[in-house]
C-alpha positions in Angstrom: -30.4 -11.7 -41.7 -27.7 -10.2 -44.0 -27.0 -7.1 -42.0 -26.9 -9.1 -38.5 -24.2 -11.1 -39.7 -22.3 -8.1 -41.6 -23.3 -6.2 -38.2 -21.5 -9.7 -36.4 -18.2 -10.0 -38.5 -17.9 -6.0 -37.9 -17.9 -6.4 -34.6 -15.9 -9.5 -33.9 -13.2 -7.6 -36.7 -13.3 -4.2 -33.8 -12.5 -7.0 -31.0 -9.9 -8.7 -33.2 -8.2 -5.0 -33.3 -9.1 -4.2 -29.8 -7.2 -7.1 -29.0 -4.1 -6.5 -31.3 -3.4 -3.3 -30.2 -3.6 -4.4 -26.4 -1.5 -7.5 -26.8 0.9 -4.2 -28.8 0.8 -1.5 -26.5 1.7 -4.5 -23.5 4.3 -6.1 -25.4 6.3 -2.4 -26.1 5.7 -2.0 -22.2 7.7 -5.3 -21.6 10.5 -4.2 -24.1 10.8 -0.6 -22.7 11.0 -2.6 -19.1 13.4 -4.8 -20.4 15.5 -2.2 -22.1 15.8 0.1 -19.0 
């Protein structure tokens, strides 16, 4: 029971990141548009 919910926080924490770094990557898109 212990490893699927360490297996479910590790997962959810590599979606989390996932999601971070796309939010990033589109928000330096918009400033590089903007700054053009």
């Amino acid at each position: 029971m212990l490893n699927q919910d360490l297996f479910d926080s590790l997962e959810a924490q590599k979606i989390v990141d996932t999601l971070m770094k796309g939010q990033k990557d589109y928000v330096d898109e918009r400033l590089e548009k903007e700054r053009q």
